[in-house]
Each structure stands twice: as structure tokens, then as C-alpha cells.
TORVO-505746 format. One line per field, with one value per residue (C-alpha): x, y, z; residue in three letters; residue number from 1. Coordinates in nm, 3 decimals, padded with zeros to 5 digits. Each point is the difference from the previous one (the first is absolute). Layout:
# TORVO-505746
x	c(X,...)
y	c(Y,...)
z	c(Z,...)
type	c(ALA,...)
seq	c(NUM,...)
END
This chain:
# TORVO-505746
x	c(08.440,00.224,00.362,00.172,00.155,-00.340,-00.121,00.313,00.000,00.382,-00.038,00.265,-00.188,00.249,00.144,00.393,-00.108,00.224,00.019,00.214,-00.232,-00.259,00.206,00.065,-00.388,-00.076,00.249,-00.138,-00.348,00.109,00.233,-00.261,-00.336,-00.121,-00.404,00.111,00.289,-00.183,00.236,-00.100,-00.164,00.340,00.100,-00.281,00.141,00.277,-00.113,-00.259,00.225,00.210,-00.283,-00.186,00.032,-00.018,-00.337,00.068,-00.207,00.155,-00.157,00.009,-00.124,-00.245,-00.046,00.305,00.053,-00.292,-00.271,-00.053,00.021,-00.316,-00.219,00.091,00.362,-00.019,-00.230,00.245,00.312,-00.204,-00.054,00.433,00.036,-00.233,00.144,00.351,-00.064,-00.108,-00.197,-00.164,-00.060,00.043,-00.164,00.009,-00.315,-00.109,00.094,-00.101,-00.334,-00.088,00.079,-00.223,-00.302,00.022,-00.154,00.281,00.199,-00.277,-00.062,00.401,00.042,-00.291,00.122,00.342,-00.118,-00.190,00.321,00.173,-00.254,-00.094,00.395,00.012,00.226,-00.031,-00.087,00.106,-00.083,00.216,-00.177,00.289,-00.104,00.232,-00.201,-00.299,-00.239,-00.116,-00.357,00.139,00.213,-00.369,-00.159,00.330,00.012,-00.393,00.047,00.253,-00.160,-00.325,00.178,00.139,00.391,00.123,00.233,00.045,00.329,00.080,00.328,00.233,00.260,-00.001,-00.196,00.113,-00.097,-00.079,-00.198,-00.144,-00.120,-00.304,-00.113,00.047,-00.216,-00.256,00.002,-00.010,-00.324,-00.201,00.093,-00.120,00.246,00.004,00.177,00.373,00.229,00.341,00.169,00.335,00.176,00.271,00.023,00.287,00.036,-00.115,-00.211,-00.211,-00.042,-00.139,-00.233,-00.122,-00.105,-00.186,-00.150,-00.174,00.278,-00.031,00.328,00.352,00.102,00.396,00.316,00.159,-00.130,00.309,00.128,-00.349,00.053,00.344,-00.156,-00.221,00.322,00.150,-00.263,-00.065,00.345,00.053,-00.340,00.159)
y	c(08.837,-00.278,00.008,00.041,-00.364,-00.166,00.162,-00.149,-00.315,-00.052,-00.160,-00.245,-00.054,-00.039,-00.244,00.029,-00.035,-00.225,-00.199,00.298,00.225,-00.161,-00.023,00.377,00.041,-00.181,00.139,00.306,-00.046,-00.168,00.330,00.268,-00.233,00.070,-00.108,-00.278,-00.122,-00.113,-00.230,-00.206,-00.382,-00.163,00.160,-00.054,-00.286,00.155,00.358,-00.165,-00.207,00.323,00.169,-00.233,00.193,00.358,00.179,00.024,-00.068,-00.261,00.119,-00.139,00.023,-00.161,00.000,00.205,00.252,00.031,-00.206,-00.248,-00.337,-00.183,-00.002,-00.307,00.083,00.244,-00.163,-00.289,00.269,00.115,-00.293,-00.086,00.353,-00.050,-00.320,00.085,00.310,00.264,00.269,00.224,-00.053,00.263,-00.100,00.129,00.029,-00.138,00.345,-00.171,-00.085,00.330,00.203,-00.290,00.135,-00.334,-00.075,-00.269,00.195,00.055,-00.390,-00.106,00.274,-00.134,-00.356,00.101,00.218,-00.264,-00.249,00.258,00.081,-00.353,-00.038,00.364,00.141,00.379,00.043,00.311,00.035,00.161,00.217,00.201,00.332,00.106,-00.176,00.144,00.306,00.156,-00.151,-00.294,-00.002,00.038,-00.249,-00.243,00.126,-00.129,-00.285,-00.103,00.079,-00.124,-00.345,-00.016,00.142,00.118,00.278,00.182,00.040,00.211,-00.152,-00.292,00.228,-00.129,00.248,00.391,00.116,-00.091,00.182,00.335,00.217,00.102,-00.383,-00.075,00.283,-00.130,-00.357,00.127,00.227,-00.334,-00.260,-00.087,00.116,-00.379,-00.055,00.093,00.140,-00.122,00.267,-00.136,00.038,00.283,00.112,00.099,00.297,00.086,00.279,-00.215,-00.267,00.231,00.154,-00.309,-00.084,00.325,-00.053,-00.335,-00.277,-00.281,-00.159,00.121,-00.287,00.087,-00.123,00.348,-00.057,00.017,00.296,00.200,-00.103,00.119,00.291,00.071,-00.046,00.290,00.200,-00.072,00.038,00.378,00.093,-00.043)
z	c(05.670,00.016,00.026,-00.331,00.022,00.038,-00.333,-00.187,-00.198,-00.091,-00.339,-00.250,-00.347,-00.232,-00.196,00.087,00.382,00.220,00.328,00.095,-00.090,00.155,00.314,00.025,-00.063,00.306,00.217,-00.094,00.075,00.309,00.100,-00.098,00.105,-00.346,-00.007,-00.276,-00.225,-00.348,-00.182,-00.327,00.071,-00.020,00.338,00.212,00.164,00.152,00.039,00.173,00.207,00.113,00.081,00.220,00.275,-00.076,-00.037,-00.384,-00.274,-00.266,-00.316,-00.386,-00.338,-00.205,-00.338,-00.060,-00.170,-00.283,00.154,-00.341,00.224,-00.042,00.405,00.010,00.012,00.225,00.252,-00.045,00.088,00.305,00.165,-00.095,00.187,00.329,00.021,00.007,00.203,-00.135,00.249,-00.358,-00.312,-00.276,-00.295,-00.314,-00.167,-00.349,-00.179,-00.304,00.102,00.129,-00.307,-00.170,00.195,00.128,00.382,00.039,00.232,00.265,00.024,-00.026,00.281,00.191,-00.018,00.111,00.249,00.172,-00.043,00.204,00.279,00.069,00.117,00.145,-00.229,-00.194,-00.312,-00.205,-00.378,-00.248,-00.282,-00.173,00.021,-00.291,-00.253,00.120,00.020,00.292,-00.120,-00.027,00.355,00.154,-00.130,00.067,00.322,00.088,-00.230,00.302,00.278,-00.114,-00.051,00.406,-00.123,00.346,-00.176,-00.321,-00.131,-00.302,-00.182,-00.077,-00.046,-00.376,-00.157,-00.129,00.335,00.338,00.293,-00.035,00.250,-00.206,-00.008,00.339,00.065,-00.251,00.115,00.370,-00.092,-00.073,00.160,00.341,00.292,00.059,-00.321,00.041,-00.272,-00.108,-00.242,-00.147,-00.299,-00.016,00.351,00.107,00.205,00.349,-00.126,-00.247,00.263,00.229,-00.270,-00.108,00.353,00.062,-00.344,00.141,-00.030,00.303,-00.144,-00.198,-00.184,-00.127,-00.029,00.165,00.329,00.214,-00.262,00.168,00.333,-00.039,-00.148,00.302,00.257,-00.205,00.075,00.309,00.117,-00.227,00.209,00.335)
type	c(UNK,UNK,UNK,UNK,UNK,UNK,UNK,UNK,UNK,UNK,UNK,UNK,UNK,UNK,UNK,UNK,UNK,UNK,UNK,UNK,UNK,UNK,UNK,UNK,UNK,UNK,UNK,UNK,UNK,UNK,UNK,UNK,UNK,UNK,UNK,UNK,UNK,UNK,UNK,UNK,UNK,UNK,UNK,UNK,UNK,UNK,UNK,UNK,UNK,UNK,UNK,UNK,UNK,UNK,UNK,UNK,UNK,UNK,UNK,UNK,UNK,UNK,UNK,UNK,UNK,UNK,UNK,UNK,UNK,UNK,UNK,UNK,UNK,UNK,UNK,UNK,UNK,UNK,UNK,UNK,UNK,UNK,UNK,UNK,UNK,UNK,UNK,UNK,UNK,UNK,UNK,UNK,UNK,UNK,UNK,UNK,UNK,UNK,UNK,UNK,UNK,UNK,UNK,UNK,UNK,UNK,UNK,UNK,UNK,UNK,UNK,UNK,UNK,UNK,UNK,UNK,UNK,UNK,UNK,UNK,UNK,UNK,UNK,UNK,UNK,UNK,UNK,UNK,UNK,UNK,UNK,UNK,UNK,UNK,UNK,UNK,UNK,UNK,UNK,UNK,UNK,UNK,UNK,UNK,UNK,UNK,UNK,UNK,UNK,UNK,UNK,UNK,UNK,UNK,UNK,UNK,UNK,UNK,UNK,UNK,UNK,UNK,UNK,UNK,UNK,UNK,UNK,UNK,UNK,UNK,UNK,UNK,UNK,UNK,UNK,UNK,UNK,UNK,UNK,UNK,UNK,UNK,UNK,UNK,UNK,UNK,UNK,UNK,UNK,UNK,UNK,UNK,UNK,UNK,UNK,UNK,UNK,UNK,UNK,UNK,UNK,UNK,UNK,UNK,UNK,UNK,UNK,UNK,UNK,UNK,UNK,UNK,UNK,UNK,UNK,UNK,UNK,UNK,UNK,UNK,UNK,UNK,UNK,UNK)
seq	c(1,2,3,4,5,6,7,8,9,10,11,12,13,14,15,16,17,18,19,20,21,22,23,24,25,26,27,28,29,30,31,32,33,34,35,36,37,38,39,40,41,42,43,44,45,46,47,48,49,50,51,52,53,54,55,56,57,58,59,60,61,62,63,64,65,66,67,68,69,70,71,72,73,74,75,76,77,78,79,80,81,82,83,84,85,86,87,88,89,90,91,92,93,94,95,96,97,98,99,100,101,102,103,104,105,106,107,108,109,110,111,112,113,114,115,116,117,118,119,120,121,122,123,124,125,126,127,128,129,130,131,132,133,134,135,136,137,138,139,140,141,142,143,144,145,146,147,148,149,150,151,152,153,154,155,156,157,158,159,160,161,162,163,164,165,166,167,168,169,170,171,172,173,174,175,176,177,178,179,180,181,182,183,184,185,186,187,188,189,190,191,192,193,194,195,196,197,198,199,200,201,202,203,204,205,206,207,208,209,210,211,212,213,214,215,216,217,218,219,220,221,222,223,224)
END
């Protein structure tokens, strides 16, 4: 298993954000070595920038937070985000279209996923778990990896709840071990972190990553 820092994306999403926050995010990731810092389109320039030289991942959104933009949109935001420097892209996935019984989401995914590989960049796929049944997270979960997503991540963080241990163990039971997992949405704790990654999570995607790491120190340092 990897070191706890490496499973950590430390994670801004929300509208009040600053250039101070943003700031404090980076210094952060650059203090703890956090995997990646995922910070909304706007600041990919500069988190980019700062992070040129540090093996972290610059990650954004697409299609945030409900997924309604048109492929078009979103293919158009991907290309914004690559070019501007982006590392991943965490889309959020036509919601709408799904719960249509509509096979739109396996070809905008597809589309997008080939945007991203052609410029060697990760693409995760978000299918908000909370408005969804365990049925339903399977066949989501296949839909992405069927269409080339490089990760499956559970929540925006917008919806009544966020990961859950008994998902990531669902998701993690059929997808292919070369699928990874991000679980995000409402974690923040040590303990659930470290559930969540024995349940199957490849990624932690938060914005309490330097309160766990903190967390761990504790620990660590009452253990001695």
C-alpha cells in the first residue's frame, strides 16, 4: 500500500474559494506531497504553474456539478483544461441521460476519454452514488470502464451524501483491478479514509487532507 499522502487528493470546490485559499491548498499539497490538488477550471493556470515541478497531479472538473452541459461543452471544457494544464480530468457524467435509459453517457465518456488519452492525461468519471442504487452503481460503474474512464469516482460533493464504504466495495467487486477508484464526498476523518482504501479506493479526493495527515501525526506520535 501506498503511503497515506499519495492516496490524498486535497480538494477546493466551492463557490466562496479564493486566491488565498487556493494558495494555502497548494502549499499544502506541496508540504504533505499530496498525490493531487483538484481545484475548479478557473485555477488551472496557476495551480499548474506552482506545481510544475513537483510530482503532483493538477486535477479539475468538468461538467460541474450536475453533468446537464451538452458533449459538446464538455469536450470543449476538456480541451480549455489540458490546454491550460490540467494532469486529470473528473467529469461528471450526464446524470440526466442515464436515468433516461439513454446510452449517451457511454459515447460522451468515450469521446472524452479518447480526448484525454490522445494527450496522456487521466480520466475519472463521476456517477453520484447518492442518487443511485446499488443496481444501478454496477451498471454505471461498467458503463465507465467499458467507455476507456481511467477511474471511477463516486461524488461531487453536491449531493445528500458522498462515499460509502459499502459502494466502494461494490464498485471494487466489478470492475477490473485496472480501473482505479476515487471515493470522495464527506470524508473527513482518518478512520474513514483508511476504510475507504481497504474497501477498494485508489484515490481520497477531500478538502480535509492536511486535517488527516495531521490526524495520522497524532497517532503516530501517541504510539511511540
Amino acid at each position: 500500500m501506498n503511503k497515506l499522502n499519495r492516496y490524498l487528493e486535497s480538494t477546493i470546490l466551492k463557490p466562496t474559494m479564493t486566491g488565498e485559499d487556493v494558495d494555502k491548498l497548494i502549499k499544502e499539497a506541496i508540504e504533505e506531497q499530496f498525490i493531487g490538488v483538484c481545484v475548479p477550471s478557473f485555477w488551472v493556470k496557476k495551480v499548474a504553474r506552482e506545481l510544475q515541478s513537483q510530482d503532483i497531479q493538477t486535477v479539475t472538473v468538468i461538467g460541474f456539478p450536475f453533468g446537464f452541459e451538452d458533449t459538446a461543452t464538455k469536450v470543449s471544457q476538456t480541451k480549455e483544461a489540458i490546454t491550460n494544464g490540467a494532469d486529470e480530468l473528473d467529469l461528471v457524467w450526464s446524470q440526466t441521460a442515464f436515468h433516461s435509459g439513454m446510452n449517451w453517457p457511454k459515447i460522451e465518456i468515450a469521446q472524452i476519454a479518447h480526448i484525454c488519452h490522445e494527450e496522456g492525461k487521466i480520466l475519472k468519471v463521476i456517477i453520484e452514488t447518492a442518487y443511485l442504487s446499488p443496481d444501478q452503481i454496477q451498471t454505471a460503474s461498467l458503463i465507465c470502464q467499458d467507455a476507456g474512464a481511467d477511474f471511477v469516482k463516486t461524488s461531487t460533493g453536491y449531493a445528500p451524501s458522498g462515499a460509502k464504504l459499502e459502494d466502494i466495495q461494490l464498485m471494487r467487486s466489478i470492475l477490473s483491478s485496472q480501473t482505479g477508484i476515487k471515493a470522495s464526498g464527506g470524508i473527513k476523518s482518518l478512520a474513514f479514509a483508511e476504510q475507504l482504501i481497504q474497501a477498494g479506493a485508489d484515490r481520497i479526493g477531500t478538502s480535509s487532507a492536511k486535517a488527516i495527515m495531521d490526524e495520522l501525526r497524532s497517532r503516530e506520535n501517541l504510539s511511540l
